[in-house]
C-alpha positions in Angstrom: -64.8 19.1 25.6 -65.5 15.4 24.4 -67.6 13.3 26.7 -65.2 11.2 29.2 -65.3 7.5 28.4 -66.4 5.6 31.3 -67.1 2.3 30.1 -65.4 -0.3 28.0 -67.3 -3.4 26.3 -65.3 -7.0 26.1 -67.5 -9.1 23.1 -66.6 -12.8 24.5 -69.2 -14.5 23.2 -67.2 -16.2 20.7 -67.1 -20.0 20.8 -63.2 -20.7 20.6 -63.4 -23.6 18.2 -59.4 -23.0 16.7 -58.2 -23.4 20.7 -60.4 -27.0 20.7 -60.9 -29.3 22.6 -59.7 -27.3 25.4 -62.6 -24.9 24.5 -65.2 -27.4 24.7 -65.8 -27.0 28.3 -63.7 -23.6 29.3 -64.2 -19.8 27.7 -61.2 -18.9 25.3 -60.9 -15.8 27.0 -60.1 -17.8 30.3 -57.1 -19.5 28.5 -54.2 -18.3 30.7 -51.0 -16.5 30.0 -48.7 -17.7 32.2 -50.8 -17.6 35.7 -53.2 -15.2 34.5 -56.6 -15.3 32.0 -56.6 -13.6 28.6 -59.1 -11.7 29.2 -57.7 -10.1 33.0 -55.0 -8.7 30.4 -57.4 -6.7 28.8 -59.3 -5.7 31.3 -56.6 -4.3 33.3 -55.3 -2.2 30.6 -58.6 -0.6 31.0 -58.2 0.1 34.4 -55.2 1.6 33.9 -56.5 3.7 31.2 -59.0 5.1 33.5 -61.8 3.2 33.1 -63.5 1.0 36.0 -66.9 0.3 34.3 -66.6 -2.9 32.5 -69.3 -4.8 30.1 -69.6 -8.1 28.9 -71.0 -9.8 26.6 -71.2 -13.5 27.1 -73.2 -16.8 25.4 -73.6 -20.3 26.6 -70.7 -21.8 28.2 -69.1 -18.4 29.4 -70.1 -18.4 33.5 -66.3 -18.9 34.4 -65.9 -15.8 33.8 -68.4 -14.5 35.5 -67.3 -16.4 38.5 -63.4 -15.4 37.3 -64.1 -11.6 38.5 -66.9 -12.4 41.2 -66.0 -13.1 45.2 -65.1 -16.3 46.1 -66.0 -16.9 49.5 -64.9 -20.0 49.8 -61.7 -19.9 48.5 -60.9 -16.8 50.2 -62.2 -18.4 53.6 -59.5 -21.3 52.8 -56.8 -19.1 52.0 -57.2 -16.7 55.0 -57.8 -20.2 57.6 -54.6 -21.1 55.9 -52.7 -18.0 56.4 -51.9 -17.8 52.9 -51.8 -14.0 52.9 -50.3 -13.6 49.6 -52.9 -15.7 47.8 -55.2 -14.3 49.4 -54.5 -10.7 48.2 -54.1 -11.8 44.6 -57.4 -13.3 44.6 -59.4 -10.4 46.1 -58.1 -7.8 43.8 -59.2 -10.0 40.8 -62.9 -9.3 42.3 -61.9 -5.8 43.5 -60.4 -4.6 40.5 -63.7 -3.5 38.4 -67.8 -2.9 38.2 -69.0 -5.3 35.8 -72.4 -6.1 34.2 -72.9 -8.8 31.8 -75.4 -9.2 28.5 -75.8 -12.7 26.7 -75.5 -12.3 23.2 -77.4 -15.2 22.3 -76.3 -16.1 19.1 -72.7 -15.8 17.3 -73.8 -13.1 14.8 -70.9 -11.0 14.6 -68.4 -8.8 16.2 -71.5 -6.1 15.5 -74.1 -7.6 16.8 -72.2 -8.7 20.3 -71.3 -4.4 20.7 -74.8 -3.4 19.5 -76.1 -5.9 22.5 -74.2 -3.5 24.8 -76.1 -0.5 23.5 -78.8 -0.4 26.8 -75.9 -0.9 29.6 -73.7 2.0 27.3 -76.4 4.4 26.9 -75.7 7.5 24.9 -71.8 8.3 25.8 -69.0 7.3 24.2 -67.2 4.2 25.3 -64.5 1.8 24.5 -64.3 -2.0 22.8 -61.5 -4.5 24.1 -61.3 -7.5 22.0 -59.3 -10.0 24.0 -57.9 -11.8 22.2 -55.7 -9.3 20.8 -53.0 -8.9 23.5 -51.1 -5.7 23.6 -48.1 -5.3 25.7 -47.0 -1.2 25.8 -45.7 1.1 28.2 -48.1 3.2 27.6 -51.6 1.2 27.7 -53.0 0.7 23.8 -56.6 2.1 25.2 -55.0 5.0 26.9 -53.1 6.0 23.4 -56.3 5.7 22.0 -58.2 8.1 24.5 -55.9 10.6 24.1 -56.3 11.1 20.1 -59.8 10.6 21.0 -60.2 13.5 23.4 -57.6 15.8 21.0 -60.0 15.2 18.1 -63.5 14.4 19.3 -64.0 11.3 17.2 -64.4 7.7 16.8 -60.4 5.8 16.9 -59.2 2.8 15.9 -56.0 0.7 17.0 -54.5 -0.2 13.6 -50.6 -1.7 13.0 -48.6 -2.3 10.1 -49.3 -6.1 9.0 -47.8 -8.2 6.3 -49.1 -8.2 2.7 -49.8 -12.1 2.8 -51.6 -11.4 6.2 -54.0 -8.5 5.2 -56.8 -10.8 4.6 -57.4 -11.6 7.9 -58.3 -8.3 9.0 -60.5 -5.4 8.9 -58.1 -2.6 6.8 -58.2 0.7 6.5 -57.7 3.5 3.9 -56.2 6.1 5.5 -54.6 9.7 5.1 -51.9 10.7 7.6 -52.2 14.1 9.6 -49.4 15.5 11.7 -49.9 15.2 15.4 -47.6 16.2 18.5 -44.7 16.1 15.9 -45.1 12.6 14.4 -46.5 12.1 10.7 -47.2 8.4 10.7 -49.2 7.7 13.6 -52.4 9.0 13.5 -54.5 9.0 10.2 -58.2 10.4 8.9 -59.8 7.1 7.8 -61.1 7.7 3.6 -62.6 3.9 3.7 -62.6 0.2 5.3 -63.0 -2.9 4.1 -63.3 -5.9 6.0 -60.7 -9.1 4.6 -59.6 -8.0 1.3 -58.0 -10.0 -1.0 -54.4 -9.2 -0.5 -54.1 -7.6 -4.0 -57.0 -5.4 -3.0 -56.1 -4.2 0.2 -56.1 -0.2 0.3 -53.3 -0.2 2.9 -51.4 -2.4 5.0 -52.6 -0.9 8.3 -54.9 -3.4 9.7 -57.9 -3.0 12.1 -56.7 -4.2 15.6 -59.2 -5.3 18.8 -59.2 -1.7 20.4 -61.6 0.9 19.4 -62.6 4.3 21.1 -66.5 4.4 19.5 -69.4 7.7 19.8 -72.7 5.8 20.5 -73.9 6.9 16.8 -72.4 3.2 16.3 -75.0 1.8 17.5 -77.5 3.4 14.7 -75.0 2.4 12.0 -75.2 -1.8 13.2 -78.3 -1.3 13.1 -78.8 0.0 9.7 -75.8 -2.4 8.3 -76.7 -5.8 6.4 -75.0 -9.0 7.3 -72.2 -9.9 5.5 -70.8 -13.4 5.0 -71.7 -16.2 7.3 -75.0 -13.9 7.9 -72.7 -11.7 10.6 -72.9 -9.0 11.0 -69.6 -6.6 10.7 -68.6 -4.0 13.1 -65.9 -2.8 10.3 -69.5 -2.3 8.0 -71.3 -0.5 10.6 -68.0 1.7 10.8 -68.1 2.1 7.3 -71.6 3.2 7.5 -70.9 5.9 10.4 -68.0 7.4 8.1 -70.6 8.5 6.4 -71.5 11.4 8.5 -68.4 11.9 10.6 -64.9 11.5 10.7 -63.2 8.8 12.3 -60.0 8.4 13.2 -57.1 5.4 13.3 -53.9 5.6 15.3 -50.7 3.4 15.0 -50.6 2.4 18.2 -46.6 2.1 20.2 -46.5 -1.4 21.8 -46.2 -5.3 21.2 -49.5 -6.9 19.9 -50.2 -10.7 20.4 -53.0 -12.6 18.9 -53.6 -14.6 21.7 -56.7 -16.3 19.6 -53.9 -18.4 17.5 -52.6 -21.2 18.7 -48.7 -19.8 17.8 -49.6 -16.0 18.9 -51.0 -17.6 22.4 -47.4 -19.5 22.5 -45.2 -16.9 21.5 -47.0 -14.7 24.0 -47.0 -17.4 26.8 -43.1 -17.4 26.4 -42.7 -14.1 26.3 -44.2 -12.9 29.1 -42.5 -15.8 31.0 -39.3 -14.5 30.0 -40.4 -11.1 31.4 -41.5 -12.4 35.4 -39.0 -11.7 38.0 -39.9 -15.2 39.5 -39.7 -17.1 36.4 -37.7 -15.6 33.9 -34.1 -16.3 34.7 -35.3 -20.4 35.4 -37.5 -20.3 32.7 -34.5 -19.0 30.2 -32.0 -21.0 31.2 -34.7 -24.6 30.4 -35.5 -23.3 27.0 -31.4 -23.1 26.4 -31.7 -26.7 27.3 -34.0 -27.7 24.5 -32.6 -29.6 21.3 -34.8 -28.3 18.1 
């Protein structure tokens, strides 16, 4: 039997510099979406994957989120003086919800580096990696999908989707062999190579690399034995390519609705959307936007 992931790492050390100025003085990940941070989406997609144990890594400039998932005595204190009951529940699951730790990654040097300064607080099990930007609405959380091939195959998985030819160079992209499983044929694959932001006339596939990974902690060997890349960061996607070396690893076409809540038109399309989709909002919120003259 595969060890049980426990644990799920959230790099969010990033600096946010596309979402400026209103990065300047707030985390990215504390951006919200609708009444509710980024980064609560992905961490409670973990939670209801079945894993409680959450790790950040943080830099300069990201204590709001610390403070996002700690207790607020003060505010709670005003809200139950003020009988706001309702309030008052929302905010103490926010500080209920998980057991967090937090690393500083000290400098931006890539998505590798921020999950190889996890590798004390992970220890030698396998665990999970939420980027969160990447937003991914499912019935059926995206990490969950992902533990499931992982515990069928006892191996490394990747979230991957189907992206656009003049998008491919944007991502991390896999070569990739399909293999039948529970009936489909086009779902889960048996990775051959990667390659991180190919030229879109060099791409090996158009399945790209997508912020959810189920990883073995022989990761952690493989950053460490990678060489940076451009920009002197170094590249999880590398380190990955490095591990395929001495075992398999596995991608899976994951069922849901992905949002790249990093862009600025991803993190409106996604703000709409999931206005559209609130009981409280939705009906008021739809009948505005038939209001608007484009």
């Amino acid at each position: 039997m595969p060890a049980k992931v426990r644990k799920a790492v959230f790099p969010a050390a990033g600096l946010g510099t596309r979402f400026l100025p209103a990065t300047k003085a707030q985390p990215k990940e504390m951006l919200p979406l609708v009444d509710k941070p980024i980064i609560q989406y992905g961490v409670e997609e973990a939670i209801h994957s079945g894993i409680q144990n959450i790790i950040m890594v943080t830099g300069r400039g990201k204590s709001a989120i610390e403070d996002h998932f700690d207790v607020s005595f003060e505010l709670e204190n005003m809200l139950e003086s003020r009988g706001k009951k309702e309030l008052l529940n929302i905010v103490r699951a926010v500080s209920d919800m998980i057991d967090v730790s937090y690393i500083r990654q000290k400098e931006a040097l890539g998505l590798g580096h921020a999950v190889l300064r996890a590798r004390e607080l992970v220890g030698p099990e396998p665990f999970a990696c939420v980027l969160a930007d990447d937003v991914i609405d499912a019935e059926t959380p995206c990490l969950r999908q992902l533990l499931d091939i992982y515990e069928f195959f006892n191996a490394p998985v990747l979230a991957v989707m189907e992206v656009p030819k003049e998008s491919i160079s944007a991502y991390g992209v896999v070569d990739a062999e399909p293999i039948s499983h529970n009936g489909c044929k086009d779902r889960v694959f048996r990775i051959r190579d990667l390659v991180e932001k190919p030229n879109a006339n060099e791409a090996p596939s158009n399945l790209a690399i997508i912020g959810r990974y189920v990883l073995t902690p022989e990761i952690f060997h493989s950053i460490s034995n990678v060489q940076p890349g451009s920009g002197s960061e170094i590249q999880l996607t590398d380190a990955l390519r490095h591990l395929l070396r001495s075992r398999p690893i596995y991608a899976y076409r994951f069922e849901g609705k992905r949002y790249d809540a990093g862009d600025k038109l991803g993190f409106l399309k996604a703000t709409v959307e999931f206005a559209l989709r609130r009981h409280d909002l939705g009906k008021d919120f739809r009948e505005y936007l038939r209001t608007l003259e484009y």
